[in-house]
mmCIF file of the N, C-alpha and C atoms, coordinates in Angstrom:
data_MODEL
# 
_entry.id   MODEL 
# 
loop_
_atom_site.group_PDB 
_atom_site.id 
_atom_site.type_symbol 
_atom_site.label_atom_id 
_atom_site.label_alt_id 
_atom_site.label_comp_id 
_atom_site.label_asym_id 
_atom_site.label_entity_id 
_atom_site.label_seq_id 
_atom_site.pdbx_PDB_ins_code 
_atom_site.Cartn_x 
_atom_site.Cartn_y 
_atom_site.Cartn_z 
_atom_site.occupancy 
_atom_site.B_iso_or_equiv 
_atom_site.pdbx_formal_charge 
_atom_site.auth_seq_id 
_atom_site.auth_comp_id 
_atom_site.auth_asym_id 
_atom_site.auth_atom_id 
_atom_site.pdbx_PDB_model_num 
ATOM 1   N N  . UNK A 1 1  ? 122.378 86.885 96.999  1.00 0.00 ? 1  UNK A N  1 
ATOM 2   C CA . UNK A 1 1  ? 121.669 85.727 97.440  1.00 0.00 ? 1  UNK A CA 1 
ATOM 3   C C  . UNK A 1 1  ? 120.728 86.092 98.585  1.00 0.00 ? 1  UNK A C  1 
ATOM 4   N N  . UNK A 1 2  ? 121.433 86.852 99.466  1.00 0.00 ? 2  UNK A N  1 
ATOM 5   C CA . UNK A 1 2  ? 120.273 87.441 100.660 1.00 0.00 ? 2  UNK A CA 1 
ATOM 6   C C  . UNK A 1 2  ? 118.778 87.666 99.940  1.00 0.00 ? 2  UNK A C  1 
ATOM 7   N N  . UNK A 1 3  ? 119.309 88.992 99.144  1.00 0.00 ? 3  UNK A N  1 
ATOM 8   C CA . UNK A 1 3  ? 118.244 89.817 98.759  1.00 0.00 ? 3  UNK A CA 1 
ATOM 9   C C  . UNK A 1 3  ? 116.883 88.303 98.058  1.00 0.00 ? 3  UNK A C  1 
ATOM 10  N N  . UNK A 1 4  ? 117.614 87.345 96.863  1.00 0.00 ? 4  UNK A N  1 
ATOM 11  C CA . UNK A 1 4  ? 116.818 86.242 96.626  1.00 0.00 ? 4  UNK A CA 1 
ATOM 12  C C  . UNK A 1 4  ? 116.192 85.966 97.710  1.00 0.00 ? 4  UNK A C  1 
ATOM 13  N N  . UNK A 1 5  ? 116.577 85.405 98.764  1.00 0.00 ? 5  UNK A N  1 
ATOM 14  C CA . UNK A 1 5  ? 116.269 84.274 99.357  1.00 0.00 ? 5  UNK A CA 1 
ATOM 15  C C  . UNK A 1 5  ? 114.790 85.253 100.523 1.00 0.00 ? 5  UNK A C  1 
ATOM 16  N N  . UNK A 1 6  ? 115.305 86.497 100.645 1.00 0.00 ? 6  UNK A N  1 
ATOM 17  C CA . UNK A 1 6  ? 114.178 87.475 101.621 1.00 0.00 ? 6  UNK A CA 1 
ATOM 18  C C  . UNK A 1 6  ? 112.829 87.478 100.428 1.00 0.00 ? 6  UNK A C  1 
ATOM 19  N N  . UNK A 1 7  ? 113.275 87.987 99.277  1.00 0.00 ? 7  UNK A N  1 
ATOM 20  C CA . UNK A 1 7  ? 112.129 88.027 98.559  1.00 0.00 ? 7  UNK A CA 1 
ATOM 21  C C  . UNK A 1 7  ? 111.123 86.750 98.073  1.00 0.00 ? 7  UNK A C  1 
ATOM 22  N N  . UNK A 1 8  ? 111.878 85.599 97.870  1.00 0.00 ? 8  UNK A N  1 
ATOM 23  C CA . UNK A 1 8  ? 111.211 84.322 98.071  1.00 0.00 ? 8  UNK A CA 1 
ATOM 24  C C  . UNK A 1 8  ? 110.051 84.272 99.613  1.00 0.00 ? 8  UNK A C  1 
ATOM 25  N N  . UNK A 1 9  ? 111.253 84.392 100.514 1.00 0.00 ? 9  UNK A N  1 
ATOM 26  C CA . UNK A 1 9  ? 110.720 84.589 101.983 1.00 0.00 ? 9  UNK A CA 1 
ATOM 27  C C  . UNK A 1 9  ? 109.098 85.283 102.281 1.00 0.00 ? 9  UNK A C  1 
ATOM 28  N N  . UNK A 1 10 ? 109.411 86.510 101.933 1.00 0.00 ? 10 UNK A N  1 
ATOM 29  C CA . UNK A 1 10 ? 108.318 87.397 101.799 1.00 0.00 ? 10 UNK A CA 1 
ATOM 30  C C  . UNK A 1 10 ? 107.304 86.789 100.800 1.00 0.00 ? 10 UNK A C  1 
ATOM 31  N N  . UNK A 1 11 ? 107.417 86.635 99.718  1.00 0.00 ? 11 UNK A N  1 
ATOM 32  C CA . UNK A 1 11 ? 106.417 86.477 98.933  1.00 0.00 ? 11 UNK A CA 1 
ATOM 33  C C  . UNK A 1 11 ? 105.593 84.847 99.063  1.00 0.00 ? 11 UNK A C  1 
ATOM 34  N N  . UNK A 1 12 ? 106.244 84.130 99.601  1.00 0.00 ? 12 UNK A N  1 
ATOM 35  C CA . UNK A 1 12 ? 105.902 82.816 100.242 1.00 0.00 ? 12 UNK A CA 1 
ATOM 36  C C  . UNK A 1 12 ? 104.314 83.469 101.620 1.00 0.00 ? 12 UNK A C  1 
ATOM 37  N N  . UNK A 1 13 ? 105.156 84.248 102.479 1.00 0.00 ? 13 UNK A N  1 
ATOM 38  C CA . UNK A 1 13 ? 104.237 84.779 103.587 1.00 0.00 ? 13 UNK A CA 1 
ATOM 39  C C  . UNK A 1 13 ? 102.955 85.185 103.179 1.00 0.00 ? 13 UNK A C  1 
ATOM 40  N N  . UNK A 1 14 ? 102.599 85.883 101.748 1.00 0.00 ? 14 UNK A N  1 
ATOM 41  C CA . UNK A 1 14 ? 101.984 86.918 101.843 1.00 0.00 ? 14 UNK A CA 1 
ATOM 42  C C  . UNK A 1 14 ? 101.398 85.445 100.830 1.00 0.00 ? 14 UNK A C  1 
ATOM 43  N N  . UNK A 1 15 ? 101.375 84.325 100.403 1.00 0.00 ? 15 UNK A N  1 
ATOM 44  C CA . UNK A 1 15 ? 100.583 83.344 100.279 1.00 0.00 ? 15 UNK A CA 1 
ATOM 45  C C  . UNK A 1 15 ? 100.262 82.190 100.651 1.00 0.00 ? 15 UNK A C  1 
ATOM 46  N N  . UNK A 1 16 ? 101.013 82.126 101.982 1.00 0.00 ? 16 UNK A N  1 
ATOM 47  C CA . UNK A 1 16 ? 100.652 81.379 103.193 1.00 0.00 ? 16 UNK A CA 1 
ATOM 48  C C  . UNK A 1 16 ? 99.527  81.537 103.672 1.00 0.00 ? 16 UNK A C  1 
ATOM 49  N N  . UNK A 1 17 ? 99.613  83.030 104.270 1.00 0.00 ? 17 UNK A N  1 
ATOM 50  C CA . UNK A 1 17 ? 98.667  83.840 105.300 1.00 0.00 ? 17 UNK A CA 1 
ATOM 51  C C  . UNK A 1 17 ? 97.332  83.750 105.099 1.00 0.00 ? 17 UNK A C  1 
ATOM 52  N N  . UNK A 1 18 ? 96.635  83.837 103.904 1.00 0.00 ? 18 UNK A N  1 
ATOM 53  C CA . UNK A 1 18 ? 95.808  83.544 103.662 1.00 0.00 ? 18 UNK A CA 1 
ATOM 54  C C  . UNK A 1 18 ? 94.993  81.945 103.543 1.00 0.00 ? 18 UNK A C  1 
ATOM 55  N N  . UNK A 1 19 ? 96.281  81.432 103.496 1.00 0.00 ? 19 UNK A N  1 
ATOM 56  C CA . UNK A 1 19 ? 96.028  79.775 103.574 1.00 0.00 ? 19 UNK A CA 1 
ATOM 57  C C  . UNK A 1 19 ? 95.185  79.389 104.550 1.00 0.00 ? 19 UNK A C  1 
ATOM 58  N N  . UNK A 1 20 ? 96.313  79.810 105.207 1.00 0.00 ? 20 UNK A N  1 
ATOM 59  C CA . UNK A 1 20 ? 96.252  79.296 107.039 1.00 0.00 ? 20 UNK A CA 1 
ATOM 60  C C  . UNK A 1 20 ? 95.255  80.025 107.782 1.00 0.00 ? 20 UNK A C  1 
ATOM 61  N N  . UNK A 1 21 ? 94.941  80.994 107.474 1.00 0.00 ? 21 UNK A N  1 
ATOM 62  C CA . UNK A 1 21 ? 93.444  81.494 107.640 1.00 0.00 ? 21 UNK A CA 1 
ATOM 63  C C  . UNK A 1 21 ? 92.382  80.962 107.081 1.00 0.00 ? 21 UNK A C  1 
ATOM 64  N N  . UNK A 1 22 ? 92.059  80.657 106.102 1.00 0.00 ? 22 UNK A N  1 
ATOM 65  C CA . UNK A 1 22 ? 91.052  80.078 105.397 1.00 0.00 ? 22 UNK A CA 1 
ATOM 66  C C  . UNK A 1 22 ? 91.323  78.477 106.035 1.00 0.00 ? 22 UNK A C  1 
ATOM 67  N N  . UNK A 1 23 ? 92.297  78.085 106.138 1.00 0.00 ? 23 UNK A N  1 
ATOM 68  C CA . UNK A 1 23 ? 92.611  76.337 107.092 1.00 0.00 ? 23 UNK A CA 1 
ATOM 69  C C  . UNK A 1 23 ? 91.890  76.858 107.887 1.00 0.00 ? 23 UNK A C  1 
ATOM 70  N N  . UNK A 1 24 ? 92.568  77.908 108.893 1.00 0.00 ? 24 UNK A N  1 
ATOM 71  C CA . UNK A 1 24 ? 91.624  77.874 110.392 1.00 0.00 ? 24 UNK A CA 1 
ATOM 72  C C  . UNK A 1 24 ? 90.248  77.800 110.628 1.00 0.00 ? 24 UNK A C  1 
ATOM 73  N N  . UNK A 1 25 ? 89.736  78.275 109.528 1.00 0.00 ? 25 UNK A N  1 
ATOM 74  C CA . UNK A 1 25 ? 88.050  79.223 109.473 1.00 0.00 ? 25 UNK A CA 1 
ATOM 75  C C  . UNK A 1 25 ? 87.373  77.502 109.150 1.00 0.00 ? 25 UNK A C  1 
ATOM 76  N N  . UNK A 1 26 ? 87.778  76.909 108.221 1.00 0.00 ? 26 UNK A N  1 
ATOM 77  C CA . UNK A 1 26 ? 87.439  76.000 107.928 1.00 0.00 ? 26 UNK A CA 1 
ATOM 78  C C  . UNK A 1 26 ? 87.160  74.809 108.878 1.00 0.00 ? 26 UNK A C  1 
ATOM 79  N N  . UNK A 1 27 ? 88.657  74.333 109.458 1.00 0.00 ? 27 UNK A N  1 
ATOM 80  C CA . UNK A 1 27 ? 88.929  73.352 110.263 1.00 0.00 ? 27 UNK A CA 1 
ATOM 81  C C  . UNK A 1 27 ? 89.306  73.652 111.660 1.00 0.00 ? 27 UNK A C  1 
ATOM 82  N N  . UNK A 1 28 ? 89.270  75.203 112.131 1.00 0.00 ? 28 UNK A N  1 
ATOM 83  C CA . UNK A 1 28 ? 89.532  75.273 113.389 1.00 0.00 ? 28 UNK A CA 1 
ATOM 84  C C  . UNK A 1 28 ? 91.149  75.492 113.625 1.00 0.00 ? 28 UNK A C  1 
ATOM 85  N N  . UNK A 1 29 ? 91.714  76.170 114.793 1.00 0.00 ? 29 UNK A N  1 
ATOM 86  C CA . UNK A 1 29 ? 92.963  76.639 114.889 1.00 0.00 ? 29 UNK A CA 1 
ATOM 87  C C  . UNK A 1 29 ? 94.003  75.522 115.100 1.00 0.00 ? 29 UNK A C  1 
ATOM 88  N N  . UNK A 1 30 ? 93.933  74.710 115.924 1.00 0.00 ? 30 UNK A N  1 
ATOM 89  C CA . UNK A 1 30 ? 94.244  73.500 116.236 1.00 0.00 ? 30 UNK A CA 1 
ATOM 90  C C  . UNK A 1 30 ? 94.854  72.625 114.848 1.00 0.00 ? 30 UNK A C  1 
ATOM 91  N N  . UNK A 1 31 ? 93.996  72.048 114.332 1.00 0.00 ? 31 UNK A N  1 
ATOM 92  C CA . UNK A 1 31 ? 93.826  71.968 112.753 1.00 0.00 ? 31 UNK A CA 1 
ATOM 93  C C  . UNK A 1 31 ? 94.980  72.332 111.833 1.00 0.00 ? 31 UNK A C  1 
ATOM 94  N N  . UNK A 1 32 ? 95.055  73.714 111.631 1.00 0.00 ? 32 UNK A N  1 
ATOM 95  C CA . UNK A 1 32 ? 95.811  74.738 111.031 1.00 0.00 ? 32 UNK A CA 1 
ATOM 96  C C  . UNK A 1 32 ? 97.354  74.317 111.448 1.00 0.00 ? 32 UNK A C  1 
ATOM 97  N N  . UNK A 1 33 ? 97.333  74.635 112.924 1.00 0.00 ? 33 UNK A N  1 
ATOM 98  C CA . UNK A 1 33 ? 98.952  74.205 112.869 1.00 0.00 ? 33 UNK A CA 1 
ATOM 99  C C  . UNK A 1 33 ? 99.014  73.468 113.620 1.00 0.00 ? 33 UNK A C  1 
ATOM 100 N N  . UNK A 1 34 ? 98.043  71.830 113.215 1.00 0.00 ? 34 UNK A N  1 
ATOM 101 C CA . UNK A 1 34 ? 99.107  70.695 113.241 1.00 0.00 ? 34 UNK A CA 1 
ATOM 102 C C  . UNK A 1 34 ? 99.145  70.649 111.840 1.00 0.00 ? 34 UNK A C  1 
ATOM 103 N N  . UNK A 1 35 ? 98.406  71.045 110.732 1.00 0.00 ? 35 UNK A N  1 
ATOM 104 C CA . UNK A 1 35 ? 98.840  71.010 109.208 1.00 0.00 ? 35 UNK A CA 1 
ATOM 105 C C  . UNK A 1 35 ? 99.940  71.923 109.235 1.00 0.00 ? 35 UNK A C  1 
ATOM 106 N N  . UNK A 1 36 ? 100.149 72.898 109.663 1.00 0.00 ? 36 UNK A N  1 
ATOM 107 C CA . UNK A 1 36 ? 101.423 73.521 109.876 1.00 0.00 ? 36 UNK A CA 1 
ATOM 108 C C  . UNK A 1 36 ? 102.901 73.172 110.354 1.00 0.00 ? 36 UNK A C  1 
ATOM 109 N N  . UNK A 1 37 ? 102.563 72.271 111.570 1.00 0.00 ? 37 UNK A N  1 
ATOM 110 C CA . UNK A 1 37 ? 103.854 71.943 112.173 1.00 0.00 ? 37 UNK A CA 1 
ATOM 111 C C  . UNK A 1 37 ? 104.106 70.612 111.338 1.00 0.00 ? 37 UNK A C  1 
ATOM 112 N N  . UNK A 1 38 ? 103.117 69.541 110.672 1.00 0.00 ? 38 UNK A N  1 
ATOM 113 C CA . UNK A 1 38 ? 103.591 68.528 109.710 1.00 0.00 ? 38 UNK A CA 1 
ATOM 114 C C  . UNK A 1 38 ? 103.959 68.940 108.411 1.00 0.00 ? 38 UNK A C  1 
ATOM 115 N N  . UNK A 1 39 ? 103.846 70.354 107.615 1.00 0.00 ? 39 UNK A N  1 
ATOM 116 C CA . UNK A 1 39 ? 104.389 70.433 106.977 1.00 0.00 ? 39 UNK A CA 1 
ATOM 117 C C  . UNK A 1 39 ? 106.035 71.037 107.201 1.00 0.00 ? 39 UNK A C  1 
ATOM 118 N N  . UNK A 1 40 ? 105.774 71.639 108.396 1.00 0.00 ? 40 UNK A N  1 
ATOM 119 C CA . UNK A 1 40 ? 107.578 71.840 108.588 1.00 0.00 ? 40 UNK A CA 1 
ATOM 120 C C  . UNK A 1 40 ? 108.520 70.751 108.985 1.00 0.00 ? 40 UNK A C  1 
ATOM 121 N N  . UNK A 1 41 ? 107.839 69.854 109.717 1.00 0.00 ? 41 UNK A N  1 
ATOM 122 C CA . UNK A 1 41 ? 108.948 68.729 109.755 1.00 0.00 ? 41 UNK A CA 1 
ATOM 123 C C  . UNK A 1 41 ? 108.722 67.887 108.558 1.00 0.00 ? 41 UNK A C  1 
ATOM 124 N N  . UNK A 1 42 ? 107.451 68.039 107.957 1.00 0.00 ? 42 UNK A N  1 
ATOM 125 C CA . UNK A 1 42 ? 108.046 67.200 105.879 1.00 0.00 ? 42 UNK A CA 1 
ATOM 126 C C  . UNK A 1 42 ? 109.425 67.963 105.176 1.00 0.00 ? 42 UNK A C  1 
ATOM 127 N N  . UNK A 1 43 ? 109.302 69.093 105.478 1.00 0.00 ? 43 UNK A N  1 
ATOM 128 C CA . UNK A 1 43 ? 110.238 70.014 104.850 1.00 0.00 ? 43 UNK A CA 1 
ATOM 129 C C  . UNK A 1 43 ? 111.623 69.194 105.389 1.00 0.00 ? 43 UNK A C  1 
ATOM 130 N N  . UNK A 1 44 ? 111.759 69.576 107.047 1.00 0.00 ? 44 UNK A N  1 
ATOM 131 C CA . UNK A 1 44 ? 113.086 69.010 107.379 1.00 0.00 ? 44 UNK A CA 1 
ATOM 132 C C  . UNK A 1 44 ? 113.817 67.136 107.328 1.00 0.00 ? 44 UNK A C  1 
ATOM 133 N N  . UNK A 1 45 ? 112.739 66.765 107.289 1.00 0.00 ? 45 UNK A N  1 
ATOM 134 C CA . UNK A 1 45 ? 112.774 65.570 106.787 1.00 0.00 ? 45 UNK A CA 1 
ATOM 135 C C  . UNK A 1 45 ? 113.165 65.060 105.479 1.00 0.00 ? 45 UNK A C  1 
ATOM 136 N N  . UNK A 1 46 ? 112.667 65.710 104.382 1.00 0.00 ? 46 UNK A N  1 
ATOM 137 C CA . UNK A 1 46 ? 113.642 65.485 103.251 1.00 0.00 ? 46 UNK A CA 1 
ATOM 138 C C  . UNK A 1 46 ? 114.304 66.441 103.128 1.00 0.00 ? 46 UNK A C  1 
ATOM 139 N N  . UNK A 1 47 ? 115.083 67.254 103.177 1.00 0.00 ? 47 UNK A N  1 
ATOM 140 C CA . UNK A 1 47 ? 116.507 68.081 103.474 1.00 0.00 ? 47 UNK A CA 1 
ATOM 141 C C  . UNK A 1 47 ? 117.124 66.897 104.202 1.00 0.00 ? 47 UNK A C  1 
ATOM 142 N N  . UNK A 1 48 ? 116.713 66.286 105.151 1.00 0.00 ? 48 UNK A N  1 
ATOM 143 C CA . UNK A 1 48 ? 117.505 65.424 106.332 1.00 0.00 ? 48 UNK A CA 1 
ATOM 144 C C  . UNK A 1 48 ? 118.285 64.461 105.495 1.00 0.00 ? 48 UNK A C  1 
ATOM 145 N N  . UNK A 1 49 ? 117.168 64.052 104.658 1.00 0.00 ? 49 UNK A N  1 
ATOM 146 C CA . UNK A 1 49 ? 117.166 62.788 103.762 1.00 0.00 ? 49 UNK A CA 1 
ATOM 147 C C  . UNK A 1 49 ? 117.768 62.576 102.150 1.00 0.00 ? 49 UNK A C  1 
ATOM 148 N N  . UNK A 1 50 ? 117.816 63.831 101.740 1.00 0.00 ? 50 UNK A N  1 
ATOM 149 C CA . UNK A 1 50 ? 118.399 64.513 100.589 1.00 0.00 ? 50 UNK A CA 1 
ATOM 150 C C  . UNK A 1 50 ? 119.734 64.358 100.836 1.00 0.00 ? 50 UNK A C  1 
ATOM 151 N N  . UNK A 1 51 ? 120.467 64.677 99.416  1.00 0.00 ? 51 UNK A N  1 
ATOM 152 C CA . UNK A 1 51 ? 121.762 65.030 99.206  1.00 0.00 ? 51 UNK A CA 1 
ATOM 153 C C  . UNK A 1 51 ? 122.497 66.256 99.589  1.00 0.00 ? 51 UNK A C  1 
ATOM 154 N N  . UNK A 1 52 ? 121.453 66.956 100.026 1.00 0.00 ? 52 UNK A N  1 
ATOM 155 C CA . UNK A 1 52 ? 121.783 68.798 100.468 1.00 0.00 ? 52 UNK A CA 1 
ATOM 156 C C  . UNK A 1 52 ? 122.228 68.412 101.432 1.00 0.00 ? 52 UNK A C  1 
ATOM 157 N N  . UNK A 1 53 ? 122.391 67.981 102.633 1.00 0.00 ? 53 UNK A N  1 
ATOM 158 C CA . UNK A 1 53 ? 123.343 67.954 103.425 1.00 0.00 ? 53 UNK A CA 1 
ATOM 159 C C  . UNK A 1 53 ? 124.852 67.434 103.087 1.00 0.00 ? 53 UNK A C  1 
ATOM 160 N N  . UNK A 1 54 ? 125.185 66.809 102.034 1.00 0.00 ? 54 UNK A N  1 
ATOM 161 C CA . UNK A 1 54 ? 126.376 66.578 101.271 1.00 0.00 ? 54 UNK A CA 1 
ATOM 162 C C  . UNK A 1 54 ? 126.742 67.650 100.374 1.00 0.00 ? 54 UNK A C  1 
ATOM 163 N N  . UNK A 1 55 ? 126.518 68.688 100.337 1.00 0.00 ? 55 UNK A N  1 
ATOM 164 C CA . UNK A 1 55 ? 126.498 69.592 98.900  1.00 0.00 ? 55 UNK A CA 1 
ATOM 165 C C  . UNK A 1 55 ? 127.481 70.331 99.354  1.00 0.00 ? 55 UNK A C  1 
ATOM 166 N N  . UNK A 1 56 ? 127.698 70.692 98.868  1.00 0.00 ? 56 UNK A N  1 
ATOM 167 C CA . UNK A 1 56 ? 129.887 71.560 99.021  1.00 0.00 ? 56 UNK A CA 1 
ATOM 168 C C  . UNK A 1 56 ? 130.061 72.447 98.078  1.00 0.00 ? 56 UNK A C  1 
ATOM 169 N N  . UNK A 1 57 ? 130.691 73.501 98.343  1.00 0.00 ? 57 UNK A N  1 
ATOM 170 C CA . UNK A 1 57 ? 130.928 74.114 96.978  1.00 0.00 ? 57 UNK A CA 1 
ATOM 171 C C  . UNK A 1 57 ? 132.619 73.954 96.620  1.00 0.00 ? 57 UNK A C  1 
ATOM 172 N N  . UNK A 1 58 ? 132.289 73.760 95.750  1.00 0.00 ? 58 UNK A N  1 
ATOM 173 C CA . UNK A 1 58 ? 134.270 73.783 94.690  1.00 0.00 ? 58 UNK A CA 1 
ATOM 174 C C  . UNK A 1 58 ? 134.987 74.510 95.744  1.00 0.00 ? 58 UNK A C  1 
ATOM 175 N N  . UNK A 1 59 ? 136.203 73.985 95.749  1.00 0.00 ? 59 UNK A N  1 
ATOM 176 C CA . UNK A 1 59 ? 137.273 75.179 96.126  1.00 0.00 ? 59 UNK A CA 1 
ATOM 177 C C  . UNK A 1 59 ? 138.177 76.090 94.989  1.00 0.00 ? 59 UNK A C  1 
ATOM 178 N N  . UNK A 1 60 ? 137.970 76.645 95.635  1.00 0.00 ? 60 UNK A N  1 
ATOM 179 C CA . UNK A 1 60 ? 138.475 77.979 94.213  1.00 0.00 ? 60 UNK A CA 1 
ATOM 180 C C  . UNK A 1 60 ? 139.957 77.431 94.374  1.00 0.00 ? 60 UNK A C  1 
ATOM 181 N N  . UNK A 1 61 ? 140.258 77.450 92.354  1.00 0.00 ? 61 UNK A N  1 
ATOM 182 C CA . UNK A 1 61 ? 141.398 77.266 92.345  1.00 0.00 ? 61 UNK A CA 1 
ATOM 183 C C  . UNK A 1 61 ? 142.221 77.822 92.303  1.00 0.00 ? 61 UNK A C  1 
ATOM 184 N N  . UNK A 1 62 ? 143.702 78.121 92.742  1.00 0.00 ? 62 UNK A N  1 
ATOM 185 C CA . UNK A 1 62 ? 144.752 78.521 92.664  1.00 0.00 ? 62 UNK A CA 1 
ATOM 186 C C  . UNK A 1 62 ? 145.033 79.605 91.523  1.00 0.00 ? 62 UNK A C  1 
ATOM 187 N N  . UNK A 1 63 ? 145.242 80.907 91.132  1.00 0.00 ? 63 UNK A N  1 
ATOM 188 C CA . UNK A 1 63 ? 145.585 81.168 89.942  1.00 0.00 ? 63 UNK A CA 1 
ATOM 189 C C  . UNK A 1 63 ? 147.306 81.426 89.710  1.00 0.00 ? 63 UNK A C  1 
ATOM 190 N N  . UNK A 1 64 ? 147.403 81.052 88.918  1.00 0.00 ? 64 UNK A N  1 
ATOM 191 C CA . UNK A 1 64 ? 149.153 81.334 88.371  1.00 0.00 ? 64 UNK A CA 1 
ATOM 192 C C  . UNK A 1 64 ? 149.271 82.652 87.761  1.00 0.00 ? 64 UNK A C  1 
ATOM 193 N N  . UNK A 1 65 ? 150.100 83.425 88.948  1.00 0.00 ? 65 UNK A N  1 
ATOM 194 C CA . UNK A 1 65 ? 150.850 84.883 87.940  1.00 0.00 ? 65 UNK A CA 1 
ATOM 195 C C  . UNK A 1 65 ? 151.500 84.552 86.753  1.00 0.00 ? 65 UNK A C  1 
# 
């Protein structure tokens, strides 16, 4: 799951970066990350608001010798 979740990670960055550069160039730095910091609290906001904070995993059951 690490290894998933770094390579998501990474490959997210390397099509951000260019975003948020081309945001800046466009609209100025300012600009960029307040579109930046409103998309991270959209993010935490529905996680907040979602069922993922209820999500559990099974408890492993018992096995019989």
């Amino acid at each position: 799951m690490n290894t998933t979740i770094r390579s998501i990670n990474w490959g997210l960055i390397a099509l951000a970066a260019p975003l948020g550069g081309w945001l800046a160039l466009q609209f100025g730095d300012r600009v960029a990350l307040a579109i930046a910091g409103a998309m991270m609290l959209a993010t935490g906001t529905v996680l907040l608001l979602s069922r993922f904070r209820d999500a559990s995993m099974p408890a492993d059951e018992p096995t019989n010798p």
